[in-house]
Backbone as JSON, one array per atom type, in Angstrom:
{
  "sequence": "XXXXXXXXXXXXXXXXXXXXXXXXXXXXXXXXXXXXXXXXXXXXXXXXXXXXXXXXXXXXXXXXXXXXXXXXXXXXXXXXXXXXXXXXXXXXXXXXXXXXXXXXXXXXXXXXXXXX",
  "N": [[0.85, -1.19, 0.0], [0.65, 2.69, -0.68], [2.21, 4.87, 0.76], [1.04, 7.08, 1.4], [-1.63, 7.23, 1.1], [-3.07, 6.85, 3.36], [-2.82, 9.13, 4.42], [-3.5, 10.88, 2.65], [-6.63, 10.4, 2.58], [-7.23, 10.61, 5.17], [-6.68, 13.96, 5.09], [-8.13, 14.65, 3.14], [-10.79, 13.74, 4.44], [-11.12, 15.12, 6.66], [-10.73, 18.03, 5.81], [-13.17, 17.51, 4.39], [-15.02, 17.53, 6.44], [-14.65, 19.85, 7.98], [-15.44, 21.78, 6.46], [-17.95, 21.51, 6.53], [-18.96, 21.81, 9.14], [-17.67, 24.31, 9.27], [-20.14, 25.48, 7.81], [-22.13, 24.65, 9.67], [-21.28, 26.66, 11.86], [-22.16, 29.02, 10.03], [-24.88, 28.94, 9.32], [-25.59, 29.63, 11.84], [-25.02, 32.31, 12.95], [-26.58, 34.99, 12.98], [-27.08, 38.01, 12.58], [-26.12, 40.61, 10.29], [-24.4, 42.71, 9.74], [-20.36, 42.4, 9.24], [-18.46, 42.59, 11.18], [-20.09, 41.95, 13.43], [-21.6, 39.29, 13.16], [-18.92, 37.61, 12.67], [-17.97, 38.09, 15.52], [-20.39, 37.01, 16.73], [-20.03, 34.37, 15.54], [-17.64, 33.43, 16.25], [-17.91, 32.29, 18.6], [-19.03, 29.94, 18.61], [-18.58, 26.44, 18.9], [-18.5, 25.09, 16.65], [-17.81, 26.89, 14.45], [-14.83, 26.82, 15.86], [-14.45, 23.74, 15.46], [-14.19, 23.35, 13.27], [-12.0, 25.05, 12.3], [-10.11, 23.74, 13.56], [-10.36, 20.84, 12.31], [-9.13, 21.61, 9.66], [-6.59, 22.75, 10.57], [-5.6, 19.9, 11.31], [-6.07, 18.31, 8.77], [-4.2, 20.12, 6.91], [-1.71, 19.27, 8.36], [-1.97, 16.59, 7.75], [-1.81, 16.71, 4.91], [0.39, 18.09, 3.74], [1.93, 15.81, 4.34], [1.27, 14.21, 2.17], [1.95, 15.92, -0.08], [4.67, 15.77, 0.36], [5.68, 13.4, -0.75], [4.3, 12.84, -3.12], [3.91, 13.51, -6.59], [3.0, 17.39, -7.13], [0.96, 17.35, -9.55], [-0.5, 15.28, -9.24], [-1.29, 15.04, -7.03], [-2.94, 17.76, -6.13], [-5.18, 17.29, -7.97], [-6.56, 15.08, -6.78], [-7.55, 16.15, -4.43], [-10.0, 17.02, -4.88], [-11.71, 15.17, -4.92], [-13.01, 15.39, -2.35], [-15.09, 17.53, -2.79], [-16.64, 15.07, -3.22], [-16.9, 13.63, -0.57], [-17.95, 16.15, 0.96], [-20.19, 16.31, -0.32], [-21.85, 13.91, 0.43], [-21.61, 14.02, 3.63], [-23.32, 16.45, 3.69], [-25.68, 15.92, 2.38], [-26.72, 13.67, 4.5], [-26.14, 15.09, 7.22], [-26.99, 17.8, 6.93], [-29.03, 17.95, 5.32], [-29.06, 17.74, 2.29], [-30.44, 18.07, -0.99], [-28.98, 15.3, -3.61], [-29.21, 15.48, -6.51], [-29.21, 15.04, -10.0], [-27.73, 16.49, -12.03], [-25.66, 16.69, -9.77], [-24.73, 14.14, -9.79], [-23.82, 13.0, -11.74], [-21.93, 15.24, -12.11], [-20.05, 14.72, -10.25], [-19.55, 11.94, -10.94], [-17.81, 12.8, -13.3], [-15.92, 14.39, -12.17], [-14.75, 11.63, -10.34], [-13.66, 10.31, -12.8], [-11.86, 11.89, -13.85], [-9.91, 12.28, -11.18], [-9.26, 9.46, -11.92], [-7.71, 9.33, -14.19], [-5.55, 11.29, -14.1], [-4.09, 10.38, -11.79], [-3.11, 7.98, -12.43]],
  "CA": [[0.0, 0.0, 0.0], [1.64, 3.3, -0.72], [2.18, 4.95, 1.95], [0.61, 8.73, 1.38], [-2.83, 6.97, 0.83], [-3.88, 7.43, 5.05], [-2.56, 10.79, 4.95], [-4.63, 11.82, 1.91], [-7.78, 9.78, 3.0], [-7.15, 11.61, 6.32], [-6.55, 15.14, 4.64], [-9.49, 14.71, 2.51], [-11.86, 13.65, 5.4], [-10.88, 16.2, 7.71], [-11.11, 19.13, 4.62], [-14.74, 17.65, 4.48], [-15.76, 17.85, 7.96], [-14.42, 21.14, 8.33], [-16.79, 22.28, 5.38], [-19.77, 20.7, 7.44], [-18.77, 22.31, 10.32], [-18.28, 25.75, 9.05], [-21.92, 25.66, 7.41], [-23.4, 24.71, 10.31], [-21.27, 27.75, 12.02], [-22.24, 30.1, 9.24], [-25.97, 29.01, 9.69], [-26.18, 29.95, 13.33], [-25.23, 33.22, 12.82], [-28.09, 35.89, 12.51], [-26.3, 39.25, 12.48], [-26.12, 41.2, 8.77], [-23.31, 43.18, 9.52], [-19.61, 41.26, 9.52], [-18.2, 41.95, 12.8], [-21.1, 41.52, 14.26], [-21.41, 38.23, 12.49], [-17.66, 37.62, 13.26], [-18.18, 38.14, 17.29], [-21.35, 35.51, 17.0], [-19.56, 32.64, 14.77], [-16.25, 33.2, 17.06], [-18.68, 31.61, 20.61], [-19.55, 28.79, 18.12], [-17.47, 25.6, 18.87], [-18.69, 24.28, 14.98], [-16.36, 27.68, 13.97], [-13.42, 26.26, 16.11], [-14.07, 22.27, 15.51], [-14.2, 23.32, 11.78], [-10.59, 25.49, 11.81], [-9.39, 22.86, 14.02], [-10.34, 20.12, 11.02], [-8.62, 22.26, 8.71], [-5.49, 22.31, 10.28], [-5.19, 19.1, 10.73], [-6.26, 18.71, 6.87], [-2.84, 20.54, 6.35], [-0.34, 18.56, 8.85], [-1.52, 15.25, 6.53], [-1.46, 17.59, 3.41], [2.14, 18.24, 3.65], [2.75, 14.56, 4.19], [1.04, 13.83, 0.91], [3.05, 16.68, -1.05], [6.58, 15.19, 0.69], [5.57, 11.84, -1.17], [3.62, 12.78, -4.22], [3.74, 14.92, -7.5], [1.98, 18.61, -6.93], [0.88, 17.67, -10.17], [-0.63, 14.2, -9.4], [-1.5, 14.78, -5.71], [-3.71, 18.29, -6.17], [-6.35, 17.02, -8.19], [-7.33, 14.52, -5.45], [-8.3, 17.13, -3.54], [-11.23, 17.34, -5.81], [-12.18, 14.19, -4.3], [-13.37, 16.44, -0.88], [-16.51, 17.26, -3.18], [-17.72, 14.31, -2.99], [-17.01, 13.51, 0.67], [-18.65, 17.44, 1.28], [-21.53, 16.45, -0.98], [-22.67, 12.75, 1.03], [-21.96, 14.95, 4.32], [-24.28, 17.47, 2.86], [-27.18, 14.77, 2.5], [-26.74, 13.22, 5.53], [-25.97, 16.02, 7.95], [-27.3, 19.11, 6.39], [-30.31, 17.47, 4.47], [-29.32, 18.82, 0.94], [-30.56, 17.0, -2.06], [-28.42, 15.17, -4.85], [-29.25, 15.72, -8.07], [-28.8, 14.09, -11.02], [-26.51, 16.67, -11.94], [-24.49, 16.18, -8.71], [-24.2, 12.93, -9.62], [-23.0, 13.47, -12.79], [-20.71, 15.84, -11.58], [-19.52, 13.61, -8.71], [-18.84, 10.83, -12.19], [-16.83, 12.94, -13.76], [-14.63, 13.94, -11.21], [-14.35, 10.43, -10.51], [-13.16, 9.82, -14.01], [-10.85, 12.82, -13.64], [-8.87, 11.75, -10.73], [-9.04, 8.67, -11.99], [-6.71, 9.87, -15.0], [-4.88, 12.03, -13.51], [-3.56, 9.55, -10.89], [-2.63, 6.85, -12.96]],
  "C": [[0.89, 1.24, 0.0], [1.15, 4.31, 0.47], [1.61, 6.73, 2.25], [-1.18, 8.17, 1.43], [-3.62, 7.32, 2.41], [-3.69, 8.75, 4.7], [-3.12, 11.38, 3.75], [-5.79, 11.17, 2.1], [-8.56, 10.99, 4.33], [-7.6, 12.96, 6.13], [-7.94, 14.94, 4.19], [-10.99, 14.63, 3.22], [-11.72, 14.38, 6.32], [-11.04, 17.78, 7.13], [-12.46, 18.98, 4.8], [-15.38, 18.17, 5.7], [-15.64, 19.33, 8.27], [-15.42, 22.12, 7.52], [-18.0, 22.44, 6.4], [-19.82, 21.61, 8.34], [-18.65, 23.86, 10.57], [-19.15, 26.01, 8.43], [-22.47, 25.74, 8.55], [-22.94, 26.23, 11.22], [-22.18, 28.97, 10.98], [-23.83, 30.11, 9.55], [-26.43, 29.64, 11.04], [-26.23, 31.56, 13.35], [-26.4, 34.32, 11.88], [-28.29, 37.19, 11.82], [-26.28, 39.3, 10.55], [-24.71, 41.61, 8.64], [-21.94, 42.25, 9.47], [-18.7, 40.77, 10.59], [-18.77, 41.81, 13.61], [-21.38, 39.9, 14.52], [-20.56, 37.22, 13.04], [-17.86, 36.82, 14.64], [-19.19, 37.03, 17.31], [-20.55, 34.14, 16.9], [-18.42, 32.82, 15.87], [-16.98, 32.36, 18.8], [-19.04, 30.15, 20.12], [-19.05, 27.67, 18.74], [-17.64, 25.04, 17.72], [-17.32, 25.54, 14.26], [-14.8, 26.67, 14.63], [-13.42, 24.95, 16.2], [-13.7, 22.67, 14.2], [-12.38, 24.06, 11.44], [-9.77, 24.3, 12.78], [-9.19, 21.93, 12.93], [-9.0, 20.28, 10.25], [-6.95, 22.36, 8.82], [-4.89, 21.3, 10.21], [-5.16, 18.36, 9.55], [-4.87, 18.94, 6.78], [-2.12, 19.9, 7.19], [-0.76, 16.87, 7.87], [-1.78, 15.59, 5.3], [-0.09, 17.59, 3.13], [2.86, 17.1, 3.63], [2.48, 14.21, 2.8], [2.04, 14.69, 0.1], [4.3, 16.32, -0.89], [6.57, 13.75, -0.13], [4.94, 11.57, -3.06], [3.84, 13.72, -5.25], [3.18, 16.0, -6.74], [1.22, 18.18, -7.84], [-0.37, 15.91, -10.23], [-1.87, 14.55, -8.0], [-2.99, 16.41, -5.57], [-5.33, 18.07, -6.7], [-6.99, 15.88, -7.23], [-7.66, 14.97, -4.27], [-9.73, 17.18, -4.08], [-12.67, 16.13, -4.86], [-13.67, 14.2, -2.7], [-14.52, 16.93, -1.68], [-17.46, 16.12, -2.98], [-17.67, 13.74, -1.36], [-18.45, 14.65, 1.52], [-20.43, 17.27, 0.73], [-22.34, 14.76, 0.04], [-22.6, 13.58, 2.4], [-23.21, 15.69, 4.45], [-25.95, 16.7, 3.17], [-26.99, 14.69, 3.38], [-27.11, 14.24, 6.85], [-26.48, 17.47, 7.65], [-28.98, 18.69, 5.31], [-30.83, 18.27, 3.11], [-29.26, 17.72, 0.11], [-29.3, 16.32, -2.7], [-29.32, 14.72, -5.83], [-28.69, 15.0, -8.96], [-27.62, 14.74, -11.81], [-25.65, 16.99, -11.94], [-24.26, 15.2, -8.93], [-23.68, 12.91, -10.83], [-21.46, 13.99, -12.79], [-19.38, 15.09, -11.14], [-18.71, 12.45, -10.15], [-18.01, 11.39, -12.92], [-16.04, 13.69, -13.15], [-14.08, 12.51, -10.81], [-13.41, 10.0, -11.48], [-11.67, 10.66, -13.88], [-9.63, 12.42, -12.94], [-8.56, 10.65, -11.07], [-7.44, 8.7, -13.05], [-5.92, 10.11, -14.67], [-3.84, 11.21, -12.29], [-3.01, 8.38, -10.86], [-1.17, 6.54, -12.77]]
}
């Protein structure tokens, strides 16, 4: 097994969650203005589970780039759509579409290429 595959599995599922997690921040807030806004989302803990995510996202990001093309290893980031989009359903109760699923198939195809 090569050995970047946890640490972009990882990256990629921790990118998603952090998505999730700053929606549901962004939802809570009520406020118009943006430091108003700001000052709300900052009491959240979905704001600070979601930048927490994120960095760890980047400490097994950097392991993938020490191991992989840039050129190989970026487009499987792409991948974090479709993690963000079953999330989405599940946790956020947003449709898929036919086509999202579409979509979702040809990214599939994409990294598939691309990663050969």
């Amino acid at each position: 097994m090569k050995t970047y595959l946890i640490s972009l599995i990882l990256s990629i599922s921790l990118g998603s969650v952090a998505q999730l997690l700053l929606k549901k921040a962004a939802l809570l807030g009520t406020a118009t203005q943006a430091i108003e806004k700001f000052k709300q989302l900052s009491a959240t803990p979905f704001l600070w589970g979601g930048l927490l995510c994120y960095g760890l996202s980047l400490v097994f990001w950097l392991d993938v780039l020490s191991k992989l093309e840039l050129s190989r290893a970026y487009p499987l980031v792409s991948l974090g759509y479709i993690a963000s989009l079953i999330l989405g359903y599940f946790f956020l109760h947003e449709p898929i579409t036919l086509s999202k699923v579409i979509g979702i198939t040809l990214i599939i195809s994409g990294v598939y290429f691309i990663a050969r």
